[in-house]
N, CA, C and O atoms as a GROMACS GRO file, in nm:
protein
  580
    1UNK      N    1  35.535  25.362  27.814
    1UNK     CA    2  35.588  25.333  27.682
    1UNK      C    3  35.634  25.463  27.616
    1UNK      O    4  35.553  25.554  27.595
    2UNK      N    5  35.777  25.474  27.579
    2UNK     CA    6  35.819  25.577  27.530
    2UNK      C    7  35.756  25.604  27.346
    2UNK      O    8  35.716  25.522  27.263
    3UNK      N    9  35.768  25.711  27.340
    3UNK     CA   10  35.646  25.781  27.195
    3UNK      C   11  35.808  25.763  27.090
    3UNK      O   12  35.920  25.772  27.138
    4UNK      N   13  35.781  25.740  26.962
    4UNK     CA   14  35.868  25.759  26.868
    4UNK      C   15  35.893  25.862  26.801
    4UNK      O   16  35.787  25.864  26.739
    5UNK      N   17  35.960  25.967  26.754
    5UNK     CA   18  35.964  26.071  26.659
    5UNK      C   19  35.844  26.042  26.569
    5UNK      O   20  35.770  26.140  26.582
    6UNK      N   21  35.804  25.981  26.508
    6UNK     CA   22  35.732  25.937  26.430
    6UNK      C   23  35.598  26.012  26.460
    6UNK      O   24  35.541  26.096  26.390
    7UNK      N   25  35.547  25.934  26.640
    7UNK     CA   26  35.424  25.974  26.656
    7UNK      C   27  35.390  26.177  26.701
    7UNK      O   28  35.292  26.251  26.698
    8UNK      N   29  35.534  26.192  26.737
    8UNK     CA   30  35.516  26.362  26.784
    8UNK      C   31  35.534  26.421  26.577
    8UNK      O   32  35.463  26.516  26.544
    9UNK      N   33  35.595  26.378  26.505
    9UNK     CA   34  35.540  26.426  26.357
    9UNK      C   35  35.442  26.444  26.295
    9UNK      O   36  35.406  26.518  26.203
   10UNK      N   37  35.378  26.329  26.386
   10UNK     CA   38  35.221  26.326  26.307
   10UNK      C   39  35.094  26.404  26.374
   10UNK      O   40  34.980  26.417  26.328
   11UNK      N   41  35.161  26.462  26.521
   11UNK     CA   42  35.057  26.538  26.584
   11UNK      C   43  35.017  26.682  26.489
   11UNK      O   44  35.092  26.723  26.401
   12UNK      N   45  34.909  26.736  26.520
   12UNK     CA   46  34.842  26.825  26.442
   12UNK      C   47  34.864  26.948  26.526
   12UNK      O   48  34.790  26.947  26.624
   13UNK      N   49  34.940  27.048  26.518
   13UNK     CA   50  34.995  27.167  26.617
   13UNK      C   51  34.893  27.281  26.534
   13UNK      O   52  34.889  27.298  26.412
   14UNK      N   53  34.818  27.349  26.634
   14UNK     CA   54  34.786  27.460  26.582
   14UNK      C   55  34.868  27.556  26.555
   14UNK      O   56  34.971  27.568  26.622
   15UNK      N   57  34.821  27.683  26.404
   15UNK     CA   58  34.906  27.800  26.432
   15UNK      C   59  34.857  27.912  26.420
   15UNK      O   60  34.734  27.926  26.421
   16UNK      N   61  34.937  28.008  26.406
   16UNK     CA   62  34.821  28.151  26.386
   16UNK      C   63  34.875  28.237  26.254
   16UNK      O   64  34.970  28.159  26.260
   17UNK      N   65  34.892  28.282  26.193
   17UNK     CA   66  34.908  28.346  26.088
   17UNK      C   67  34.891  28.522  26.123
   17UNK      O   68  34.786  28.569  26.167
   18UNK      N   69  35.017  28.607  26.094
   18UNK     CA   70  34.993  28.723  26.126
   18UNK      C   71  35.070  28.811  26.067
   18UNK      O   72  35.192  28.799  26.066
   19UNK      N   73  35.011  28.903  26.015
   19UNK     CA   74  35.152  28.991  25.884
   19UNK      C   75  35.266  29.014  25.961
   19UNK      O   76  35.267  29.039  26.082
   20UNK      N   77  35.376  29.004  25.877
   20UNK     CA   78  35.523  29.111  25.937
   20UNK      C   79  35.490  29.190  25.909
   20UNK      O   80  35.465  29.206  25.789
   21UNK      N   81  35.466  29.306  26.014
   21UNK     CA   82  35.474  29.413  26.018
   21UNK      C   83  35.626  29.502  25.982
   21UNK      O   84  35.628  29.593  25.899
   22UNK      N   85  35.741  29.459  26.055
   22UNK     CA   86  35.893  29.493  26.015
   22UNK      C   87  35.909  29.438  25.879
   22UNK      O   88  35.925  29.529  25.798
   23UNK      N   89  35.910  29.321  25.824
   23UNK     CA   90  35.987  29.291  25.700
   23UNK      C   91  35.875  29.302  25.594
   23UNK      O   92  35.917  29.342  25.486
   24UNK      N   93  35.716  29.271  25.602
   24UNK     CA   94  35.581  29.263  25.505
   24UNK      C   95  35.624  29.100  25.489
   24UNK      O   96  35.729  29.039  25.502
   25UNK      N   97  35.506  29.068  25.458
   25UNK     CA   98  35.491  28.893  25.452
   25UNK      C   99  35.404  28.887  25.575
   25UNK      O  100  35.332  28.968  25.633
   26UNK      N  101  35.444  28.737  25.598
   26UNK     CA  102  35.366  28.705  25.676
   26UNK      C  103  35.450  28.590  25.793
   26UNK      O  104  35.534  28.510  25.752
   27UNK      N  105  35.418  28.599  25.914
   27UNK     CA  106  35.437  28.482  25.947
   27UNK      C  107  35.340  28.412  26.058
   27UNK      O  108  35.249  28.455  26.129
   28UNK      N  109  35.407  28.276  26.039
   28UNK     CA  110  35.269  28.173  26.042
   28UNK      C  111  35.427  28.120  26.260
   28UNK      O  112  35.550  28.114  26.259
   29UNK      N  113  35.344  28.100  26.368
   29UNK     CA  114  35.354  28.089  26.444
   29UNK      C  115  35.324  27.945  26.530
   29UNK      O  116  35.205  27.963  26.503
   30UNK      N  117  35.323  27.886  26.568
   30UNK     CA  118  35.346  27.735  26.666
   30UNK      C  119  35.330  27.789  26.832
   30UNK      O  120  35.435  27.807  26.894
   31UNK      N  121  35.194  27.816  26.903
   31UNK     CA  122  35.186  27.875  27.043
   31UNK      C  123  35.231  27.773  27.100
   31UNK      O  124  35.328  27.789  27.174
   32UNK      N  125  35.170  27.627  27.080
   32UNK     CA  126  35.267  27.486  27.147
   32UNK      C  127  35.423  27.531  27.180
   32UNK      O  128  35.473  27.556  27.290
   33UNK      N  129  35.488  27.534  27.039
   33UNK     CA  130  35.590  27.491  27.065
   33UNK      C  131  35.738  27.616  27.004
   33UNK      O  132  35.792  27.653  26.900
   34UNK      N  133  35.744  27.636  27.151
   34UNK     CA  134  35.808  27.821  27.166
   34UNK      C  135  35.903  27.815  27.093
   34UNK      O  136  35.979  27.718  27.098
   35UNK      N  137  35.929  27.954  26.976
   35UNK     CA  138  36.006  28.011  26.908
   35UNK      C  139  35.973  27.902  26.740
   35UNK      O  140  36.047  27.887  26.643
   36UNK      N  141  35.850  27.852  26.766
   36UNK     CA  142  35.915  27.785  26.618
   36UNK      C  143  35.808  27.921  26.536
   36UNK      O  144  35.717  27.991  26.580
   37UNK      N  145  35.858  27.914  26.433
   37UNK     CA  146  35.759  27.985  26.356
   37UNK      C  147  35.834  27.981  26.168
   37UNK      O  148  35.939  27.950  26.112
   38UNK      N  149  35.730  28.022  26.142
   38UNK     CA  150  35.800  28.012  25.940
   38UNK      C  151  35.740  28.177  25.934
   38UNK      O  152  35.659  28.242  25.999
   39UNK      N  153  35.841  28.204  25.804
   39UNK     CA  154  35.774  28.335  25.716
   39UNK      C  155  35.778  28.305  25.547
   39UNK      O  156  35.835  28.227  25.471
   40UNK      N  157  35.706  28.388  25.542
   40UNK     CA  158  35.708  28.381  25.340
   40UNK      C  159  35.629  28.532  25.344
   40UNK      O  160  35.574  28.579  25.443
   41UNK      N  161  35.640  28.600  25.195
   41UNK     CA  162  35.609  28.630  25.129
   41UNK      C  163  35.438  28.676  25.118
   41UNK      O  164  35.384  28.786  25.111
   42UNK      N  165  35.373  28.504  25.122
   42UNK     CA  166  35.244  28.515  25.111
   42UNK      C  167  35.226  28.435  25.224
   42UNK      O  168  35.318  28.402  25.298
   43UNK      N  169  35.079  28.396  25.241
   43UNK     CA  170  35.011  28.344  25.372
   43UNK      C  171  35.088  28.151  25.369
   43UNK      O  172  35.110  28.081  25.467
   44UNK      N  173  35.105  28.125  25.256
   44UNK     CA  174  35.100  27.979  25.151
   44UNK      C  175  35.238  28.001  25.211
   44UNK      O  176  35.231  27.967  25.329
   45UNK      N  177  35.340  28.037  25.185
   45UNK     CA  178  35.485  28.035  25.164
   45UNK      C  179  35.525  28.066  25.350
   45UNK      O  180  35.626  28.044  25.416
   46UNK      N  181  35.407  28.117  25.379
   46UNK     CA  182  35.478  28.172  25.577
   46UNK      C  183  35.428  28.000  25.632
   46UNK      O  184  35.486  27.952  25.730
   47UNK      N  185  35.315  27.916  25.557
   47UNK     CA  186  35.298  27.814  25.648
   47UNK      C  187  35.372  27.735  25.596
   47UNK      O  188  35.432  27.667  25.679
   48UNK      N  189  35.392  27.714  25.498
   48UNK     CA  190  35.501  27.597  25.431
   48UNK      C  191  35.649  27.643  25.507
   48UNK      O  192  35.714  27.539  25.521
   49UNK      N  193  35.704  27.727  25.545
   49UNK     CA  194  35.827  27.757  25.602
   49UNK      C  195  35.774  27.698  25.714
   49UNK      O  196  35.839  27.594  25.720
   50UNK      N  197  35.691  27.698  25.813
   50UNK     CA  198  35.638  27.699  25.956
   50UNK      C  199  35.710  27.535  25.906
   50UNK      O  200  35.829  27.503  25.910
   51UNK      N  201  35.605  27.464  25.868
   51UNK     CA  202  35.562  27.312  25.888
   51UNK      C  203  35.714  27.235  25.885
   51UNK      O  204  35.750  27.138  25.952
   52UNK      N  205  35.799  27.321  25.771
   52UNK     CA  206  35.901  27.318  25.803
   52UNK      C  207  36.023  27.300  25.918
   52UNK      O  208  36.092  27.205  25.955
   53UNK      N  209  36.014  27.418  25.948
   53UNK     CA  210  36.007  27.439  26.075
   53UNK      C  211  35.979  27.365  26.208
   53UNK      O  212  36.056  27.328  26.297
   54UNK      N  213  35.857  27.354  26.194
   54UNK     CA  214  35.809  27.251  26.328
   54UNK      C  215  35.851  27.107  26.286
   54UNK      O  216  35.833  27.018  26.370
   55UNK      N  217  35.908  27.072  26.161
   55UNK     CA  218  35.968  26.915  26.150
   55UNK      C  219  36.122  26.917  26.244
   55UNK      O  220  36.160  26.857  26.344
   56UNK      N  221  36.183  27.014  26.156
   56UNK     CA  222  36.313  27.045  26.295
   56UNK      C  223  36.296  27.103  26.426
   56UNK      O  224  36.389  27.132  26.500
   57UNK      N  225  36.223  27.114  26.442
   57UNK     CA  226  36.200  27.155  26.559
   57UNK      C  227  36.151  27.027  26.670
   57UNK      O  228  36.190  27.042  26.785
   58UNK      N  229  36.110  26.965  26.655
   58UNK     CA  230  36.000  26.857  26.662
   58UNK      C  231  36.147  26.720  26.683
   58UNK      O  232  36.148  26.633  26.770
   59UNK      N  233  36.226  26.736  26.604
   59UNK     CA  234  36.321  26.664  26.528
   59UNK      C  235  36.456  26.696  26.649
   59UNK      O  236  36.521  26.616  26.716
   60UNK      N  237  36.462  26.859  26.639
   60UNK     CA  238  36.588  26.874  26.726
   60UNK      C  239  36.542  26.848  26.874
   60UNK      O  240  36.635  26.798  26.936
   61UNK      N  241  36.420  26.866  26.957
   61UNK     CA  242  36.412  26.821  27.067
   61UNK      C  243  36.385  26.711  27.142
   61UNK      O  244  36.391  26.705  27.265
   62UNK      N  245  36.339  26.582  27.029
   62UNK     CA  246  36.368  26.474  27.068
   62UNK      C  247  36.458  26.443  27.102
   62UNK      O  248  36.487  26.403  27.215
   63UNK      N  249  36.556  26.460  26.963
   63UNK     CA  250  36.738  26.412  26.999
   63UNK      C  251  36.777  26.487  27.110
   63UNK      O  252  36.884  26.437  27.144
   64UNK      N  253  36.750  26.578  27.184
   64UNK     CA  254  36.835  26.644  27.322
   64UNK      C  255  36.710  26.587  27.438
   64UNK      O  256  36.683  26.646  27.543
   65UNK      N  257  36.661  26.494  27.403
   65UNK     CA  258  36.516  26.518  27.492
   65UNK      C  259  36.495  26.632  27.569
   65UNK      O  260  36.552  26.648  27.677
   66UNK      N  261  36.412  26.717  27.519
   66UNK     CA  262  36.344  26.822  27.558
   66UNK      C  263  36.218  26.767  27.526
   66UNK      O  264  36.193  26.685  27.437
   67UNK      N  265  36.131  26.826  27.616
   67UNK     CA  266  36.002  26.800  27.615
   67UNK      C  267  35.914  26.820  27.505
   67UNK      O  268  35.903  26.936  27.465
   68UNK      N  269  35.834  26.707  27.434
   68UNK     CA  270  35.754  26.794  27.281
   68UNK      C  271  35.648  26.789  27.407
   68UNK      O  272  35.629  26.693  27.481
   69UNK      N  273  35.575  26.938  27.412
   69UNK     CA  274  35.432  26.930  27.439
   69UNK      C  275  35.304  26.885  27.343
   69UNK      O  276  35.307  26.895  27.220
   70UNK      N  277  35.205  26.840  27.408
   70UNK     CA  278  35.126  26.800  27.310
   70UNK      C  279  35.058  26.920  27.288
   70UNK      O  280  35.066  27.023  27.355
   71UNK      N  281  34.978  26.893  27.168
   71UNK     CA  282  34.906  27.025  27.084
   71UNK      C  283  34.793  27.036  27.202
   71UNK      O  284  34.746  26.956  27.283
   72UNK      N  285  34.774  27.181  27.172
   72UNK     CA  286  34.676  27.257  27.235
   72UNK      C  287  34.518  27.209  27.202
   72UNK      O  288  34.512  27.104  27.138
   73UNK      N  289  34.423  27.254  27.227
   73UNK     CA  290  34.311  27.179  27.177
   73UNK      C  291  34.233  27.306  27.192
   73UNK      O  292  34.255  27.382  27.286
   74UNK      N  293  34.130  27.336  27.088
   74UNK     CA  294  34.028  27.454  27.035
   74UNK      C  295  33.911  27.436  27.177
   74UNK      O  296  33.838  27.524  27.221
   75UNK      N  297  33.925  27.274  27.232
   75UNK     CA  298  33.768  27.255  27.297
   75UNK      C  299  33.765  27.357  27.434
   75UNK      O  300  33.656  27.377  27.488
   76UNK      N  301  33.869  27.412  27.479
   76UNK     CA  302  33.850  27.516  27.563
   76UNK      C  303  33.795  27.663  27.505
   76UNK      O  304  33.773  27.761  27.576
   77UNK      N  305  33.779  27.658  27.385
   77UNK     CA  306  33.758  27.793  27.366
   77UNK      C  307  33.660  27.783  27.272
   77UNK      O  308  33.686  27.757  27.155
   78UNK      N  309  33.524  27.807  27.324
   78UNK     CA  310  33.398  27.701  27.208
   78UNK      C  311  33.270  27.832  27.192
   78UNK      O  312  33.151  27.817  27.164
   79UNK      N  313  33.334  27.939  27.218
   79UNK     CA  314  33.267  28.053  27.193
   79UNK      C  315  33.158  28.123  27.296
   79UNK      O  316  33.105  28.233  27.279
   80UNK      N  317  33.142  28.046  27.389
   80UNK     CA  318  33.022  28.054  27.489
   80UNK      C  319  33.101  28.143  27.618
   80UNK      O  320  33.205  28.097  27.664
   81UNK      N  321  33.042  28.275  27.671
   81UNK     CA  322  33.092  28.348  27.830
   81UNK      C  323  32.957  28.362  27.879
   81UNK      O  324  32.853  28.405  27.828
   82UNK      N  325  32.993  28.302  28.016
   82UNK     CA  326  32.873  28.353  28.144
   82UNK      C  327  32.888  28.446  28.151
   82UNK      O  328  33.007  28.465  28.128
   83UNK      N  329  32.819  28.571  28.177
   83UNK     CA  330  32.858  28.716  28.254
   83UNK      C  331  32.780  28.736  28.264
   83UNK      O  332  32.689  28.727  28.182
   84UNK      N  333  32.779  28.801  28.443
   84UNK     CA  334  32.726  28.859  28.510
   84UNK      C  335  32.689  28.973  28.549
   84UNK      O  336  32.764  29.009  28.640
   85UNK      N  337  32.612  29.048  28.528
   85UNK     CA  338  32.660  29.168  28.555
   85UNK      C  339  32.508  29.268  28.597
   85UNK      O  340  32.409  29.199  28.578
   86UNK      N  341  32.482  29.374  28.634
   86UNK     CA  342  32.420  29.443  28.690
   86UNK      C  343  32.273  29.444  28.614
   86UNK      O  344  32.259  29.434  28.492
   87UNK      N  345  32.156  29.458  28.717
   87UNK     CA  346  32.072  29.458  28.640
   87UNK      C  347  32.051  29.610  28.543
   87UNK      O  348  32.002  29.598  28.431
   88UNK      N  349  32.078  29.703  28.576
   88UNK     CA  350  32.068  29.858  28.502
   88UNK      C  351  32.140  29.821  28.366
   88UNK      O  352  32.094  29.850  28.256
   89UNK      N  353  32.260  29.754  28.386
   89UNK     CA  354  32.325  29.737  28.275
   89UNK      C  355  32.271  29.658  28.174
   89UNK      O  356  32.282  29.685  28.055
   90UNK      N  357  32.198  29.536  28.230
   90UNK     CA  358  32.170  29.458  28.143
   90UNK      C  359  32.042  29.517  28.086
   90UNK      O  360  31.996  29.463  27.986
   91UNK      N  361  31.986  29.612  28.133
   91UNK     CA  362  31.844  29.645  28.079
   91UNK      C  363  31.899  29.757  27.966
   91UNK      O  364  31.840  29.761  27.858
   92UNK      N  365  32.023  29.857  27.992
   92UNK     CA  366  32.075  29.948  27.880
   92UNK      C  367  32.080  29.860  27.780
   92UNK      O  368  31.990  29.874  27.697
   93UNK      N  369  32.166  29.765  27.758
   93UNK     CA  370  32.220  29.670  27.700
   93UNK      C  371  32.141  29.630  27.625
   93UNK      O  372  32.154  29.661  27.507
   94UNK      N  373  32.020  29.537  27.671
   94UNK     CA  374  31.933  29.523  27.575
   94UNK      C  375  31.838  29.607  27.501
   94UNK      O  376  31.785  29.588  27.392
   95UNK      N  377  31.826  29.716  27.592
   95UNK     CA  378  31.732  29.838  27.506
   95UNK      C  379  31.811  29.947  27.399
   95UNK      O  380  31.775  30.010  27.299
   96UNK      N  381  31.911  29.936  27.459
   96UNK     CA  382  32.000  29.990  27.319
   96UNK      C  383  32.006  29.875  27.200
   96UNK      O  384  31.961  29.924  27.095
   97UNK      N  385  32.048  29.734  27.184
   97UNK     CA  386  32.031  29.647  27.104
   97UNK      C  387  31.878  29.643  26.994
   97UNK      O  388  31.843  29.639  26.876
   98UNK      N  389  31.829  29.649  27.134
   98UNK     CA  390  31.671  29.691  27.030
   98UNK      C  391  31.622  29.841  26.949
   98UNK      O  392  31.515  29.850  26.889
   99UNK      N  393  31.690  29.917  26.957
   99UNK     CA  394  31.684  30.028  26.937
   99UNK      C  395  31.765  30.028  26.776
   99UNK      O  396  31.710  30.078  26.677
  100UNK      N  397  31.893  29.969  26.771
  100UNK     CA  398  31.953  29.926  26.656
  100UNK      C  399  31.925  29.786  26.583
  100UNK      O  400  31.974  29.738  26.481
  101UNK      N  401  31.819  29.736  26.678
  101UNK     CA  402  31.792  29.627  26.580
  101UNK      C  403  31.839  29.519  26.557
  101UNK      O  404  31.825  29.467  26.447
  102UNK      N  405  31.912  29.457  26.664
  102UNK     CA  406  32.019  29.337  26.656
  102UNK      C  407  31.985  29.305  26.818
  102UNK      O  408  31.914  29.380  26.884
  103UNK      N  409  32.031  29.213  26.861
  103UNK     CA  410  32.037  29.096  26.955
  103UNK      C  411  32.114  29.147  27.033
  103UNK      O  412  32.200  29.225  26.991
  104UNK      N  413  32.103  29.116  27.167
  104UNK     CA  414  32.205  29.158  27.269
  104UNK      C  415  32.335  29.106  27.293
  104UNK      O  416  32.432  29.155  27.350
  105UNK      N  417  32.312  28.980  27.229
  105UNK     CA  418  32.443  28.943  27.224
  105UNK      C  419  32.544  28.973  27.114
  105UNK      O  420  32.663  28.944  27.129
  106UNK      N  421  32.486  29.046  26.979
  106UNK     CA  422  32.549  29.062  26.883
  106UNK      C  423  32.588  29.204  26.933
  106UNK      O  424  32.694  29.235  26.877
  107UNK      N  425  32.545  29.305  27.016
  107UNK     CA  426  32.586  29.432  27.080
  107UNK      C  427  32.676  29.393  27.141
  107UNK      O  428  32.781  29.436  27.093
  108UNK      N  429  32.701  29.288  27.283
  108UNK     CA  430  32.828  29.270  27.362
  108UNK      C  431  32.915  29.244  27.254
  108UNK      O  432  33.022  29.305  27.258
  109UNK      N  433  32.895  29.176  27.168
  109UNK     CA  434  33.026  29.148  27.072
  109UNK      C  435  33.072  29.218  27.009
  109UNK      O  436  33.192  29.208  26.982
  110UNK      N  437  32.983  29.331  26.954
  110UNK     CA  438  33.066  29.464  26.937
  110UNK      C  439  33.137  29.534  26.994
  110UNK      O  440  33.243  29.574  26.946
  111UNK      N  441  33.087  29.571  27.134
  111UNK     CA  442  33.125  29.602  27.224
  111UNK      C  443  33.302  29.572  27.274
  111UNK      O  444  33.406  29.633  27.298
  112UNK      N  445  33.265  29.481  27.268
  112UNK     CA  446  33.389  29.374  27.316
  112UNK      C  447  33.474  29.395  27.184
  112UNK      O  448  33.547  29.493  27.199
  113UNK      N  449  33.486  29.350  27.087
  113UNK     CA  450  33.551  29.400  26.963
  113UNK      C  451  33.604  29.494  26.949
  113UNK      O  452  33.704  29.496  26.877
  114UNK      N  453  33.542  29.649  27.031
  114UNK     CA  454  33.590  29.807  27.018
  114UNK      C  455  33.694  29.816  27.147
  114UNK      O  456  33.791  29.892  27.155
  115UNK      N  457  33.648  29.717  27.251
  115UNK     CA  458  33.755  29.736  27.372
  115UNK      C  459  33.871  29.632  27.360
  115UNK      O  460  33.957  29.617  27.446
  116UNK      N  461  33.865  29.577  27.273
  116UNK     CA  462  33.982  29.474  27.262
  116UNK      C  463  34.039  29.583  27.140
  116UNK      O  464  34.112  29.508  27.074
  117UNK      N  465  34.045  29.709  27.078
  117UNK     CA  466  34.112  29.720  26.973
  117UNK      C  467  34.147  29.656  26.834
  117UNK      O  468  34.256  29.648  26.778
  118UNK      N  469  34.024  29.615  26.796
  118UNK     CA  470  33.976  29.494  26.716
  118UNK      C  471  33.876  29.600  26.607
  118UNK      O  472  33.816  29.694  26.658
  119UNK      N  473  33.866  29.579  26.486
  119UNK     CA  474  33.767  29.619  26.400
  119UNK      C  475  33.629  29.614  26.461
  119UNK      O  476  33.614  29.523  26.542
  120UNK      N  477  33.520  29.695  26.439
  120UNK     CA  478  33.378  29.652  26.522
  120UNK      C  479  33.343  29.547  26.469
  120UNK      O  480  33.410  29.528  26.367
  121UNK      N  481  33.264  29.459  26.490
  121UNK     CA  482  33.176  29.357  26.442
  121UNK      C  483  33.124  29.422  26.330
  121UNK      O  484  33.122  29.543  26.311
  122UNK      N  485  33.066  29.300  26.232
  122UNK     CA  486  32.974  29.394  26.155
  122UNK      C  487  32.868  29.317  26.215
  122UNK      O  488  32.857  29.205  26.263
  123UNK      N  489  32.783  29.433  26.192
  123UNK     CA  490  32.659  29.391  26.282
  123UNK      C  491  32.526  29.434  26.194
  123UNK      O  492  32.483  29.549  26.196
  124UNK      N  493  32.476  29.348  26.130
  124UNK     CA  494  32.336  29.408  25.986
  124UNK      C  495  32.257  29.420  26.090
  124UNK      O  496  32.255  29.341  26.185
  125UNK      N  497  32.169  29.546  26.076
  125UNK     CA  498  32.047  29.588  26.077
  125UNK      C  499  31.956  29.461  26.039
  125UNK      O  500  31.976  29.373  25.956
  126UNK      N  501  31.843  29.482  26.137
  126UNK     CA  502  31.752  29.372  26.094
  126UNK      C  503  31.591  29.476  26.085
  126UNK      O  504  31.568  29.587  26.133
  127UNK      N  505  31.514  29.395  26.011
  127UNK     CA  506  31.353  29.489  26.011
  127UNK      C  507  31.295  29.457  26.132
  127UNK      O  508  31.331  29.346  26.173
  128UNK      N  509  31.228  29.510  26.193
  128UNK     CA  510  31.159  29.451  26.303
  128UNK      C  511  31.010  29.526  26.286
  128UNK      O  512  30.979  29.634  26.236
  129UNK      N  513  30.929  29.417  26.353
  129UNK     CA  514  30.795  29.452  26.354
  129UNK      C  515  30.740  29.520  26.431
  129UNK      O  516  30.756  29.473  26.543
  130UNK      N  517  30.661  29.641  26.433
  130UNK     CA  518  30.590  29.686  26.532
  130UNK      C  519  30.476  29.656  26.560
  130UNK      O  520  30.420  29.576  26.485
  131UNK      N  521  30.390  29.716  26.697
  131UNK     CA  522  30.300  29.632  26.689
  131UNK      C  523  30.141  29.689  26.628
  131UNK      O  524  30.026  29.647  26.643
  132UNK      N  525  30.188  29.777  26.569
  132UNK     CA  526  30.066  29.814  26.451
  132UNK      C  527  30.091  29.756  26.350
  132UNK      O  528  29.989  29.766  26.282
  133UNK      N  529  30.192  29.681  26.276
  133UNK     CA  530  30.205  29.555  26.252
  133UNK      C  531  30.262  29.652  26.075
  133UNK      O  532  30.246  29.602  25.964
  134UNK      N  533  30.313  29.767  26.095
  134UNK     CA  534  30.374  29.855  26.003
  134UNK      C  535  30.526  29.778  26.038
  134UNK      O  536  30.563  29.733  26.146
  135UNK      N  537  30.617  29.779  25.872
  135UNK     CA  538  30.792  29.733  25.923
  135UNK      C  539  30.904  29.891  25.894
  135UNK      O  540  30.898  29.967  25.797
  136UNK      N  541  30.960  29.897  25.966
  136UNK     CA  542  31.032  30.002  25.930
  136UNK      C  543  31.196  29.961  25.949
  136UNK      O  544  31.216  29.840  25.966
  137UNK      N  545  31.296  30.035  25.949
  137UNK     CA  546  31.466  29.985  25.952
  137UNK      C  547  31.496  30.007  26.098
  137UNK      O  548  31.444  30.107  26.146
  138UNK      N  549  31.563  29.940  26.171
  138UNK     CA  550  31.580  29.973  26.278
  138UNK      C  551  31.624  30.117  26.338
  138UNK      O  552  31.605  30.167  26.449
  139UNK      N  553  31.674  30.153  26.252
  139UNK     CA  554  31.742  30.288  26.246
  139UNK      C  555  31.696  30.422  26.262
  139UNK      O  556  31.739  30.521  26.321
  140UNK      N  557  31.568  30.387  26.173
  140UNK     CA  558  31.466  30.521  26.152
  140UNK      C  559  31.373  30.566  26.264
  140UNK      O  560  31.293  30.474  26.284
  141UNK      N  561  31.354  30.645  26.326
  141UNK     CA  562  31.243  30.656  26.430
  141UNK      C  563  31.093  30.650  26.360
  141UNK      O  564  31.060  30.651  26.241
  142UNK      N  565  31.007  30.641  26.492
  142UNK     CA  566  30.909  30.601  26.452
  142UNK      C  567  30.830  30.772  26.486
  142UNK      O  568  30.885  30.854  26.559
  143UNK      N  569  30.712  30.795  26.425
  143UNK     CA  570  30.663  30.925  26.449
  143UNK      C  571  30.524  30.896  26.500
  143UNK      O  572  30.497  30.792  26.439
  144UNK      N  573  30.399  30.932  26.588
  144UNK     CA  574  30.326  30.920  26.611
  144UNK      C  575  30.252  31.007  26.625
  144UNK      O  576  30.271  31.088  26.716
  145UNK      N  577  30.117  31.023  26.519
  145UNK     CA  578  30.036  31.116  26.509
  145UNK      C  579  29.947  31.127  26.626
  145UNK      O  580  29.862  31.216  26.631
   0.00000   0.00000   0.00000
């Protein structure tokens, strides 16, 4: 059964939002569906051009039948990585984490954040207990008389 304009209008297309760097503003992007994209001014004005946008767009490739792909879906990307990796590493890994006071997984994500060229995580300091049952900042060393 062939789909109507109607039902590819009403699909929900993800987008991404990302400053112009060349002109300032912003524009708002369609990964579905190649070359559509809007700009404005502000974040408000780059997606209202987009949605725009993706109506003709959406609009002009029915009438030539070109293919509308369907929207992408978030459920592939649900925040969770296996990795594998060495035991030496994984023992740095976590003993540095404990050393600053945060979780090992909140360290890979920093981590990962500085090698992707990405801002670091912010990552709060937490108190942790010792086991003379004194609290100090993760930060501070401990001294022992």
């Amino acid at each position: 059964m062939e789909k109507n304009i109607e039902y590819y209008l009403r699909l929900n297309y993800p987008f991404n939002i990302k400053p112009d760097l060349d002109d300032g503003g912003y524009i708002a992007e369609f990964p579905d569906l190649r070359y559509c994209i809007g700009t404005g001014n502000s974040i408000d004005e780059a997606i209202e051009d987009a949605m725009i946008a993706k109506e003709e767009w959406i609009k002009a490739a029915y009438e030539h039948n070109v293919t509308i792909p369907k929207p992408s879906s978030n459920e592939e990307y649900n925040g969770r990585v296996t990795l594998r990796i060495p035991k030496s590493l994984h023992r740095r890994v976590v003993e540095t984490a404990k050393i600053e006071g945060i979780s090992a997984n909140q360290f890979l994500l920093h981590l990962i954040s500085l090698g992707m060229g990405n801002q670091p995580a912010e990552i709060k300091p937490r108190r942790i207990k010792h086991s003379n049952n004194t609290k100090c900042s993760s930060r501070k060393k401990l001294t022992h008389k």
